[in-house]
Chimera marker file (.cmm) of the C-alpha trace (Angstrom):
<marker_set name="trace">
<marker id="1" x="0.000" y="0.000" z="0.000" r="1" g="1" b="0" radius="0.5"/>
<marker id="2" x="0.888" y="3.343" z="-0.425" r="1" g="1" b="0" radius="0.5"/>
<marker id="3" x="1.151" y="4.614" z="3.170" r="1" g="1" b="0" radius="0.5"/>
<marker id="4" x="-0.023" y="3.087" z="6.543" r="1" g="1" b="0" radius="0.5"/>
<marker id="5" x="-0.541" y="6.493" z="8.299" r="1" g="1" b="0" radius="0.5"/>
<marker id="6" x="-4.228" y="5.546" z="9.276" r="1" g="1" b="0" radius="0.5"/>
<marker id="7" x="-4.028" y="4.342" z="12.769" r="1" g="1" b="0" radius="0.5"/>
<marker id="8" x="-7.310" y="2.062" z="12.049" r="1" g="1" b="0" radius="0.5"/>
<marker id="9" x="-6.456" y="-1.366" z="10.797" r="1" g="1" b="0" radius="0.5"/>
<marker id="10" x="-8.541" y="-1.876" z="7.479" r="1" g="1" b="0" radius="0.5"/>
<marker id="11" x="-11.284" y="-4.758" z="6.629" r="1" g="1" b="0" radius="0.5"/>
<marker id="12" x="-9.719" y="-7.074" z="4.304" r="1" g="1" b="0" radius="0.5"/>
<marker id="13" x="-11.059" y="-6.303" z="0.848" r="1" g="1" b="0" radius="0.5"/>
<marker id="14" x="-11.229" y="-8.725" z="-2.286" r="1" g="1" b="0" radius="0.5"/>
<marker id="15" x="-9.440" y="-7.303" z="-5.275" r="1" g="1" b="0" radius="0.5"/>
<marker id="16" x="-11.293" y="-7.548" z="-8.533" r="1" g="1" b="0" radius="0.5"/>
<marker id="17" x="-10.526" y="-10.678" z="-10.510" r="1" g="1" b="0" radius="0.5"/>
<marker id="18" x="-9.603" y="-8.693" z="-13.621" r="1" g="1" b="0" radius="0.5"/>
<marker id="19" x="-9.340" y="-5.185" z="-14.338" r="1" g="1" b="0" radius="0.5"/>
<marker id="20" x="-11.928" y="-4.808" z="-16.654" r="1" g="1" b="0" radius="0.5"/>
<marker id="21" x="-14.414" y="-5.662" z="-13.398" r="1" g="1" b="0" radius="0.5"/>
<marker id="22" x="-13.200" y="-2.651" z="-11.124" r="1" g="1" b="0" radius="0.5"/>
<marker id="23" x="-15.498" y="-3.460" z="-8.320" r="1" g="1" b="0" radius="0.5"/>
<marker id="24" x="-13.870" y="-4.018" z="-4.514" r="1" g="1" b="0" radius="0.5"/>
<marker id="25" x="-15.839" y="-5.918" z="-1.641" r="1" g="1" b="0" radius="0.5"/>
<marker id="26" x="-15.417" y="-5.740" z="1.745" r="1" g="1" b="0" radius="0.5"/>
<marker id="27" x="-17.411" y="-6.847" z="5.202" r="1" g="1" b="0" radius="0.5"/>
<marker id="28" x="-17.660" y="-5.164" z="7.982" r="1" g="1" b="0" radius="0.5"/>
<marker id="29" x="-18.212" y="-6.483" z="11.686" r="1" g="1" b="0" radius="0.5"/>
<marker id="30" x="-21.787" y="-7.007" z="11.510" r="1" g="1" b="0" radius="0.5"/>
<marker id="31" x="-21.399" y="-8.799" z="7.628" r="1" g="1" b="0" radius="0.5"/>
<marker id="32" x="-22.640" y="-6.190" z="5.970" r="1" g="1" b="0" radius="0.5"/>
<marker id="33" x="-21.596" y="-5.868" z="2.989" r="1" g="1" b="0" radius="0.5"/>
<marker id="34" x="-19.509" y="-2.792" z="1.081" r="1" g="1" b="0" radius="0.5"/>
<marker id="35" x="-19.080" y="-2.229" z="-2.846" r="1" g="1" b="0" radius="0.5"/>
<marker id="36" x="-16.077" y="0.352" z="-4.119" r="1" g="1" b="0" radius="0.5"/>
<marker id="37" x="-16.498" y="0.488" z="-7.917" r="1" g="1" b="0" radius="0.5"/>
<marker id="38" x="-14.368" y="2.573" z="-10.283" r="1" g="1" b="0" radius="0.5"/>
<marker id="39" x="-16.611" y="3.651" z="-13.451" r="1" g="1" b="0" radius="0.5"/>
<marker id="40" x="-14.918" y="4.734" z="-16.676" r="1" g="1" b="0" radius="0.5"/>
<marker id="41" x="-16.109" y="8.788" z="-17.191" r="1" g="1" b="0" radius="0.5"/>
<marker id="42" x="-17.908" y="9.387" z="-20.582" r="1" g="1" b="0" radius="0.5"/>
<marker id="43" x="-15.537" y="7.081" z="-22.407" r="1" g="1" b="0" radius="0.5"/>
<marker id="44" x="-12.740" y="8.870" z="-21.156" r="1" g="1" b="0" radius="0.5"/>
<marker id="45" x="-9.359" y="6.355" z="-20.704" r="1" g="1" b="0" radius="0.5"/>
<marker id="46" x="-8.468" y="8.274" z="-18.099" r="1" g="1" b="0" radius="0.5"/>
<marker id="47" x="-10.951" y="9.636" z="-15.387" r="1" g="1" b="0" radius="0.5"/>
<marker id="48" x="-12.919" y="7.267" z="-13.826" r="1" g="1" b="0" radius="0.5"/>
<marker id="49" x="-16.002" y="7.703" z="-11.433" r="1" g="1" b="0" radius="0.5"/>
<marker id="50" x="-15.810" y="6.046" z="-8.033" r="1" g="1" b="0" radius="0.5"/>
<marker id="51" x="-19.170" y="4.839" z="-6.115" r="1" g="1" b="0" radius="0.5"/>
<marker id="52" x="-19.670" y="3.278" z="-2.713" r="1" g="1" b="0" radius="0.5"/>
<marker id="53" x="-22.877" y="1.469" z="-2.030" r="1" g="1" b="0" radius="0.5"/>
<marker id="54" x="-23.947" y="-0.686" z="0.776" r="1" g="1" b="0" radius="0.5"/>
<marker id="55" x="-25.877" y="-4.223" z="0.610" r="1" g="1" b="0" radius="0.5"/>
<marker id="56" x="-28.122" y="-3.962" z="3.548" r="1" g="1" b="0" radius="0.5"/>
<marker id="57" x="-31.495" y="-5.311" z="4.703" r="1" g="1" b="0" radius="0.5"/>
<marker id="58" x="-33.928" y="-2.949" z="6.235" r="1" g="1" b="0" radius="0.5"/>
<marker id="59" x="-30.933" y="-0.052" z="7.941" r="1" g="1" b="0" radius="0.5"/>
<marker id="60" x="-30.537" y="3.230" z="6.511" r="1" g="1" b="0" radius="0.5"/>
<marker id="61" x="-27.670" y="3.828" z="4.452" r="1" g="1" b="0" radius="0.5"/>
<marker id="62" x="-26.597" y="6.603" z="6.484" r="1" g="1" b="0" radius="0.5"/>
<marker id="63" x="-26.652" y="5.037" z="9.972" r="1" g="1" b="0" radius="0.5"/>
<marker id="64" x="-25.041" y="1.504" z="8.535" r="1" g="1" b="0" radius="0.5"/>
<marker id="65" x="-22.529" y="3.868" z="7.285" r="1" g="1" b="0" radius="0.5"/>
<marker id="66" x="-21.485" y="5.712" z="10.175" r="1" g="1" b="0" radius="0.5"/>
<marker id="67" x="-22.139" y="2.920" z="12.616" r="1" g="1" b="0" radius="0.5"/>
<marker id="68" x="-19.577" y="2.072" z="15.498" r="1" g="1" b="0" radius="0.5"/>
<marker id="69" x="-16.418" y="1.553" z="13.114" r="1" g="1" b="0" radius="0.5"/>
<marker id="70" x="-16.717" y="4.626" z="10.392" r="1" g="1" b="0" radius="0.5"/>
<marker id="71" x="-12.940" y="4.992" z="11.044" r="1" g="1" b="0" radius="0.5"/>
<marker id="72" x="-12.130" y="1.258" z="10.029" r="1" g="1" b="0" radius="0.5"/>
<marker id="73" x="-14.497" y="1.776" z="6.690" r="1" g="1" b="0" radius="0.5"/>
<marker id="74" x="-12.799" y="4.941" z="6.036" r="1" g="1" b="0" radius="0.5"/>
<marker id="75" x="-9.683" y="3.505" z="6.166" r="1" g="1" b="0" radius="0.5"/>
<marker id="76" x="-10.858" y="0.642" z="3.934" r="1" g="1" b="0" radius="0.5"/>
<marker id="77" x="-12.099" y="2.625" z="1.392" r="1" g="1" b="0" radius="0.5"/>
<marker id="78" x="-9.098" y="4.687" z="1.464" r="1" g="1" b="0" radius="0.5"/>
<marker id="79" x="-6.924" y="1.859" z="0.946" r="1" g="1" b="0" radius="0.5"/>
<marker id="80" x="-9.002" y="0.303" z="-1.576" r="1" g="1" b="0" radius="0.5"/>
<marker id="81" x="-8.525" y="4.099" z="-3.326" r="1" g="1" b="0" radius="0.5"/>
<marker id="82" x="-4.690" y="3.769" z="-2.868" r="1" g="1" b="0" radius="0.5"/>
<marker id="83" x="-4.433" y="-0.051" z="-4.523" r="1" g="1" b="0" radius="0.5"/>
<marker id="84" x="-6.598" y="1.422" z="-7.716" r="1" g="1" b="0" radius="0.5"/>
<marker id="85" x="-4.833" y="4.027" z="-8.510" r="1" g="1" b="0" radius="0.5"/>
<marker id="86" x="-1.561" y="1.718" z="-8.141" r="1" g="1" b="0" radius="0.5"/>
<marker id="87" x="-3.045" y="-0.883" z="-10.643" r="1" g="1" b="0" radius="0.5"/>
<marker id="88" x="-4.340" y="1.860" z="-12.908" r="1" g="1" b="0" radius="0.5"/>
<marker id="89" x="-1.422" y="3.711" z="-13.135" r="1" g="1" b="0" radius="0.5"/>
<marker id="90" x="-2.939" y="5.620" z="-16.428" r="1" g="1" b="0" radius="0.5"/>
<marker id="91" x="-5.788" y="6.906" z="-14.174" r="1" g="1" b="0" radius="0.5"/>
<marker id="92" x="-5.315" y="10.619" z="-14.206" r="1" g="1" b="0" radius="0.5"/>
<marker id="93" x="-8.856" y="11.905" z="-12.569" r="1" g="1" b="0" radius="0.5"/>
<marker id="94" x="-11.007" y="10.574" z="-9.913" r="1" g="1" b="0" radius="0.5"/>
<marker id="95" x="-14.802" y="12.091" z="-9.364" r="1" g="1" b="0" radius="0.5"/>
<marker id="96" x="-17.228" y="10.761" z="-6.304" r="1" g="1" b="0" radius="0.5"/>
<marker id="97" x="-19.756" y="12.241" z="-3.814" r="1" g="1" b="0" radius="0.5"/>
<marker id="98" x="-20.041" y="11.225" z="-0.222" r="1" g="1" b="0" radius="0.5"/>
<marker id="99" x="-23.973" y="10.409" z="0.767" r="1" g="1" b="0" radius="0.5"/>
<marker id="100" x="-25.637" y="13.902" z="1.055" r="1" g="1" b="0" radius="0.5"/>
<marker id="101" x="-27.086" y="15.092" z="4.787" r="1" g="1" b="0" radius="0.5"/>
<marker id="102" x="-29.681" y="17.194" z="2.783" r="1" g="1" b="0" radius="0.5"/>
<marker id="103" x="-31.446" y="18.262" z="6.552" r="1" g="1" b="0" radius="0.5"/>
<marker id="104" x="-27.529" y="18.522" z="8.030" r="1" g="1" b="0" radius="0.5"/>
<marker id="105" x="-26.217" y="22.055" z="8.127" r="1" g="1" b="0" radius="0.5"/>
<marker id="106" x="-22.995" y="20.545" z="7.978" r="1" g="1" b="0" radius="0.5"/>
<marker id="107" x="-21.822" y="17.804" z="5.862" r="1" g="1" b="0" radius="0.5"/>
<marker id="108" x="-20.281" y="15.222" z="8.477" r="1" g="1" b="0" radius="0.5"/>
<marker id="109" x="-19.888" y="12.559" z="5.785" r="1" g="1" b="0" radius="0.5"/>
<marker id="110" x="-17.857" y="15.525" z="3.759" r="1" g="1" b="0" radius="0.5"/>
<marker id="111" x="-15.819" y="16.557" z="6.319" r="1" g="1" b="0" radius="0.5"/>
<marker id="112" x="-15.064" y="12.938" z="7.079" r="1" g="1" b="0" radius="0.5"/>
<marker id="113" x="-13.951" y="12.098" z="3.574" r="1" g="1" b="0" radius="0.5"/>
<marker id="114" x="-11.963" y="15.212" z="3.199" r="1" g="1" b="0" radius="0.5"/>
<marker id="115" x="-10.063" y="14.704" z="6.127" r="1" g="1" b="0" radius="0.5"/>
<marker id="116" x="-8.892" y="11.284" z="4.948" r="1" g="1" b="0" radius="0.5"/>
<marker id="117" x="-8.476" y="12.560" z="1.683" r="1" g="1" b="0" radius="0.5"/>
<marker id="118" x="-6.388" y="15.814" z="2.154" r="1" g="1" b="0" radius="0.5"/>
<marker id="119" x="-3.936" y="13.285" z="3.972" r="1" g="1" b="0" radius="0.5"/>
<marker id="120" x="-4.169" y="10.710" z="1.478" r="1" g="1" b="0" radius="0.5"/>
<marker id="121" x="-3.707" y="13.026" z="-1.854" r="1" g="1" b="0" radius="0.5"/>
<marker id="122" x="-0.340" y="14.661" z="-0.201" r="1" g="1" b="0" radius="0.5"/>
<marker id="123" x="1.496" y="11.757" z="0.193" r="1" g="1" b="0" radius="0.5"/>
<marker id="124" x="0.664" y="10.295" z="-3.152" r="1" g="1" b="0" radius="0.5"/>
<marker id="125" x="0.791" y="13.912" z="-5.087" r="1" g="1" b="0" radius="0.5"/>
<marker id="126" x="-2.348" y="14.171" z="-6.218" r="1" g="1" b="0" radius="0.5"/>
<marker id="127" x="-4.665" y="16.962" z="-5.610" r="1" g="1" b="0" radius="0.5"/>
<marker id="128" x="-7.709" y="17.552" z="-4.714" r="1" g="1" b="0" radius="0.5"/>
<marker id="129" x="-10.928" y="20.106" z="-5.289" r="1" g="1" b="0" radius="0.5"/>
<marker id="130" x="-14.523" y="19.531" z="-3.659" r="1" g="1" b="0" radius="0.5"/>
<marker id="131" x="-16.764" y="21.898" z="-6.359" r="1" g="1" b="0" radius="0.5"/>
<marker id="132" x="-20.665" y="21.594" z="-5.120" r="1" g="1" b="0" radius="0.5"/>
<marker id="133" x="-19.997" y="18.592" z="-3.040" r="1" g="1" b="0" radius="0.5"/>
<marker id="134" x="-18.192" y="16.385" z="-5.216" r="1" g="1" b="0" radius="0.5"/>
<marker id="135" x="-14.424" y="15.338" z="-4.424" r="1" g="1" b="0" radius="0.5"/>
<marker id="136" x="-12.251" y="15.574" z="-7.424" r="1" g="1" b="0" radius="0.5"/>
<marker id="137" x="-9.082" y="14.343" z="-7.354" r="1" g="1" b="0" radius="0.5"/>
<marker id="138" x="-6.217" y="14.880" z="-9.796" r="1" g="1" b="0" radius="0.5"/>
<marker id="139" x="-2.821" y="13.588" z="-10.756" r="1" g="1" b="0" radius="0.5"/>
<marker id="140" x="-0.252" y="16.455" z="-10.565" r="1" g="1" b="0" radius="0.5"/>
<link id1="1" id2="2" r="1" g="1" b="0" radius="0.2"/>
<link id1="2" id2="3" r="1" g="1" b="0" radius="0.2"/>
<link id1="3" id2="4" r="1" g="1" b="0" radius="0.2"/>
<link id1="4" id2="5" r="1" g="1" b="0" radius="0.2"/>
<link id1="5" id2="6" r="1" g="1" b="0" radius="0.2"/>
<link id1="6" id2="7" r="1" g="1" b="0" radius="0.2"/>
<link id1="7" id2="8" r="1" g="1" b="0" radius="0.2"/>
<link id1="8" id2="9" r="1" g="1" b="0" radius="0.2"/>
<link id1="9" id2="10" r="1" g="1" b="0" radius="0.2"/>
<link id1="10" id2="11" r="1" g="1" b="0" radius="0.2"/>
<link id1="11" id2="12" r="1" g="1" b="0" radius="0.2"/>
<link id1="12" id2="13" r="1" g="1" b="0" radius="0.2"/>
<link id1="13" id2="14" r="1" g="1" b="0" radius="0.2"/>
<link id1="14" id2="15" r="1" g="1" b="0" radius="0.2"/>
<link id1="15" id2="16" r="1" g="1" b="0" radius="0.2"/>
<link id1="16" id2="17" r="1" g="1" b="0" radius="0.2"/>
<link id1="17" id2="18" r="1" g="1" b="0" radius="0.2"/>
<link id1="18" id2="19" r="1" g="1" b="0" radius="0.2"/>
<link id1="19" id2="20" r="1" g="1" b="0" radius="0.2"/>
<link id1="20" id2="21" r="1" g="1" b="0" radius="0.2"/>
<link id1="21" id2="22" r="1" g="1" b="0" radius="0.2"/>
<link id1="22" id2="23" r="1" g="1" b="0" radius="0.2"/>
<link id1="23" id2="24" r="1" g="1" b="0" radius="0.2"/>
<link id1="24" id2="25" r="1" g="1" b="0" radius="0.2"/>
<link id1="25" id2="26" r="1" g="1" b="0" radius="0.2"/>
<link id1="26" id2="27" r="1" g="1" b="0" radius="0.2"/>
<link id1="27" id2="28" r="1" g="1" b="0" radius="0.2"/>
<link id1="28" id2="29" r="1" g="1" b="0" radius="0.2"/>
<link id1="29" id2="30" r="1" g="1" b="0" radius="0.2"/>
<link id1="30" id2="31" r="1" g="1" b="0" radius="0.2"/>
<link id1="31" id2="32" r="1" g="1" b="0" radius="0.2"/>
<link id1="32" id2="33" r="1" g="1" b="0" radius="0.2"/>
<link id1="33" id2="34" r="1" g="1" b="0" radius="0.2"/>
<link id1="34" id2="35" r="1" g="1" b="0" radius="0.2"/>
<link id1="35" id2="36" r="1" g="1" b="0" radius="0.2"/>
<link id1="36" id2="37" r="1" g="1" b="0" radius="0.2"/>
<link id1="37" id2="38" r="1" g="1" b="0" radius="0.2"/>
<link id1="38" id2="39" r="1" g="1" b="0" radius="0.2"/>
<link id1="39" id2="40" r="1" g="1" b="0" radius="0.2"/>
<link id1="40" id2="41" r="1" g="1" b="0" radius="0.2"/>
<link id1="41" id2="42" r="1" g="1" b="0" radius="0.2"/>
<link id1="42" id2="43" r="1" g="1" b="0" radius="0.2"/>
<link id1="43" id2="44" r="1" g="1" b="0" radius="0.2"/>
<link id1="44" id2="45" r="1" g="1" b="0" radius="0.2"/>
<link id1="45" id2="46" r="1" g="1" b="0" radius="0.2"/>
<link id1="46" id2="47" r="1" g="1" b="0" radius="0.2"/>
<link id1="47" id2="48" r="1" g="1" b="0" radius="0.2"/>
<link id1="48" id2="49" r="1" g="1" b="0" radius="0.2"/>
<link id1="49" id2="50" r="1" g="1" b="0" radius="0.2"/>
<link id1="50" id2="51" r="1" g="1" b="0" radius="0.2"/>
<link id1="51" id2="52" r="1" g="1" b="0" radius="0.2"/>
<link id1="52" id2="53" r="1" g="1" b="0" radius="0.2"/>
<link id1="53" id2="54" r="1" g="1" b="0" radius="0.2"/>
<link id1="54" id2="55" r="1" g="1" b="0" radius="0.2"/>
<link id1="55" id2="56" r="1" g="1" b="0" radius="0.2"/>
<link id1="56" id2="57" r="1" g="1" b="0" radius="0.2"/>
<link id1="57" id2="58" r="1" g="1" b="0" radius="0.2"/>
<link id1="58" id2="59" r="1" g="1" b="0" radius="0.2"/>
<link id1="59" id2="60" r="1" g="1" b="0" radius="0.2"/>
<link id1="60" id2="61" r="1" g="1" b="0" radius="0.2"/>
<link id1="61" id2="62" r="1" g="1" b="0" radius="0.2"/>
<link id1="62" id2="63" r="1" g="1" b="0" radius="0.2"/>
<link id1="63" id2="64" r="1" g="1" b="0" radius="0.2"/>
<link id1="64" id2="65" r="1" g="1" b="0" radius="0.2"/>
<link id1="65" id2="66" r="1" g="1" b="0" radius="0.2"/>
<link id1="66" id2="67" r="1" g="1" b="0" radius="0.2"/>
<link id1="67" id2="68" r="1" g="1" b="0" radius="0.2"/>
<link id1="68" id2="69" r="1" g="1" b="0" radius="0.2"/>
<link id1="69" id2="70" r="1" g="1" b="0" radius="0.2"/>
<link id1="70" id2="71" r="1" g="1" b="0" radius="0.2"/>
<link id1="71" id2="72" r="1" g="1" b="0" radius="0.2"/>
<link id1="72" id2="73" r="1" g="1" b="0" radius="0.2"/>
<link id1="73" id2="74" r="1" g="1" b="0" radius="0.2"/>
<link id1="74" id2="75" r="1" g="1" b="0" radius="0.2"/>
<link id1="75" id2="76" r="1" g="1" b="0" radius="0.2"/>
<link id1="76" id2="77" r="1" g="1" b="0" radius="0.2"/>
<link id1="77" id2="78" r="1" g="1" b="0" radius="0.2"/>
<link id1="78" id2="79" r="1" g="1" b="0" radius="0.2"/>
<link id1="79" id2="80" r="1" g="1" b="0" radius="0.2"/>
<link id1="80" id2="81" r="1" g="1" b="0" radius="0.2"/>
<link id1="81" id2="82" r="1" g="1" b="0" radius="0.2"/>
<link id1="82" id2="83" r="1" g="1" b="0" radius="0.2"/>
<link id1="83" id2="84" r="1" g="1" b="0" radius="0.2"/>
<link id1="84" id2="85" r="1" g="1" b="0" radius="0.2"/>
<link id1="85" id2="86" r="1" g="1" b="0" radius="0.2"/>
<link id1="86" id2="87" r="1" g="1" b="0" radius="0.2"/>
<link id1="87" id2="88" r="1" g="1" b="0" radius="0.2"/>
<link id1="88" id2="89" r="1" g="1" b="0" radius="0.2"/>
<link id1="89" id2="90" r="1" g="1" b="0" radius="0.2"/>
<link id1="90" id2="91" r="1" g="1" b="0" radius="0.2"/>
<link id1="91" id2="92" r="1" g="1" b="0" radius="0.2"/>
<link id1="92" id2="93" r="1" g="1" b="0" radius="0.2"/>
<link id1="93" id2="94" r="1" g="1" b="0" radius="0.2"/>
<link id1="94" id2="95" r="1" g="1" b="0" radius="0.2"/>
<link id1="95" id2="96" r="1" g="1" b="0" radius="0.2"/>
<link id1="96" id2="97" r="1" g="1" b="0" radius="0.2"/>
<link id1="97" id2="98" r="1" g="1" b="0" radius="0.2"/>
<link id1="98" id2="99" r="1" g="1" b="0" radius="0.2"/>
<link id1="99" id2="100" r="1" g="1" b="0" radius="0.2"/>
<link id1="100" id2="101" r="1" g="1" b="0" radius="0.2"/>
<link id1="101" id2="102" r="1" g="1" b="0" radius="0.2"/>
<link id1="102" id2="103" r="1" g="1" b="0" radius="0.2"/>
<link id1="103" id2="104" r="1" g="1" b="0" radius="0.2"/>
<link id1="104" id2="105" r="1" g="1" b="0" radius="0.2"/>
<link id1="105" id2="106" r="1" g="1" b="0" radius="0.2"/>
<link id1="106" id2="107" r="1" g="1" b="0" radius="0.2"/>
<link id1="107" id2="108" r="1" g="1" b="0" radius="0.2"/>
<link id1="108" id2="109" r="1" g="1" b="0" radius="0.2"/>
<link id1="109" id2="110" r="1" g="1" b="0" radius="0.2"/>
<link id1="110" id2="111" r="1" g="1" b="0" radius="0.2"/>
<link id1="111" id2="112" r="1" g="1" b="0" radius="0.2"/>
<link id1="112" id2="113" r="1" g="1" b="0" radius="0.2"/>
<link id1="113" id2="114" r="1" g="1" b="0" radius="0.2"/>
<link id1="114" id2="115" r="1" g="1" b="0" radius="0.2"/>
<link id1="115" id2="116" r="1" g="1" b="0" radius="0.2"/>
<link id1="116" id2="117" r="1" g="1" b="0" radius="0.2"/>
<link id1="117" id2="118" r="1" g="1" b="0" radius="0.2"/>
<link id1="118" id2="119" r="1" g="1" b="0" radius="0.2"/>
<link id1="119" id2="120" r="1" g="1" b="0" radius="0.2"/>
<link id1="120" id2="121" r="1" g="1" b="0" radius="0.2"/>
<link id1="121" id2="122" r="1" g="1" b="0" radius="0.2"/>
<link id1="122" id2="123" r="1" g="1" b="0" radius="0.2"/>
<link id1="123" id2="124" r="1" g="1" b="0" radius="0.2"/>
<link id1="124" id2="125" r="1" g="1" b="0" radius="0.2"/>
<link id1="125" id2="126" r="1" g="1" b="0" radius="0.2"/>
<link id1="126" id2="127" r="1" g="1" b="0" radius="0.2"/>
<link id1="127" id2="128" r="1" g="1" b="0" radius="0.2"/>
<link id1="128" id2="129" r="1" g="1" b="0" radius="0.2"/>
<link id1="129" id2="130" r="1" g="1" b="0" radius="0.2"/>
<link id1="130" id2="131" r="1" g="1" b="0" radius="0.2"/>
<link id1="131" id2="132" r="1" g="1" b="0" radius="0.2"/>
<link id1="132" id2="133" r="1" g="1" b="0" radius="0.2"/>
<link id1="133" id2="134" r="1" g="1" b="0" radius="0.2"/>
<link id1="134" id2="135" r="1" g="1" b="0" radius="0.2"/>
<link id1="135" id2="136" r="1" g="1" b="0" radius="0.2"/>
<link id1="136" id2="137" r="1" g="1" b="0" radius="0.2"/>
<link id1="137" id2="138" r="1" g="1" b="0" radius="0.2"/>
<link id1="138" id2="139" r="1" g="1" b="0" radius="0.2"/>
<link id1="139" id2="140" r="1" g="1" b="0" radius="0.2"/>
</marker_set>
């Protein structure tokens, strides 16, 4: 992995079989399951879309989310980030949007995610913008 800065231990994630899939899985304590895909942007070779979804039963997103061990997903997702861009090496740009709080004055989720990713974009050199709540992230 890139760096190991995160003091929260990661799930184990399964790789994609091939890189055509570009789909990562991981459980978290309870089972539930997690989904990091990387989506190819309007035929562009180069930037890429990335989506996290949730397989749960009758919980809302949100609160399965940022249940007990947000830190440990965080860090999950953030290493699952790191290991695409190091098999993808031609990736260039990077576009997602953390789960909106529309009835939040603040964005927690946002704040969240751009804490890990300030830290995580400096010590790869990348960069990153957040334009209307969406993260984009950029090869230098």
């Amino acid at each position: 992995m890139l760096y190991e800065e995160f003091l929260v231990k990661p799930y184990d994630f399964i790789v994609p079989a091939y890189k055509g899939i570009r789909q990562y899985t991981f459980l978290d304590h309870s089972d539930t399951e997690y989904k990091v895909q990387f989506v190819q942007k309007n035929n562009n070779f180069t930037s890429f879309l990335m989506d996290l979804s949730v397989s749960f039963d009758d919980n809302d997103e949100y609160e399965t989310v940022n249940s007990r061990d947000v830190f440990k997903k965080m860090s999950t997702v953030i290493h699952i980030l790191s290991h695409f861009i190091e098999s993808n090496t031609y990736c260039t740009t990077i576009e997602f949007t953390p789960v909106n709080e529309a009835e939040k004055k603040i964005n927690r989720r946002e704040h969240l995610f751009e804490r890990y990713i300030r830290s995580f974009t400096a010590k790869i050199h990348w960069k990153y913008q957040i334009l209307n709540q969406k993260f984009i992230l950029t090869k230098k």
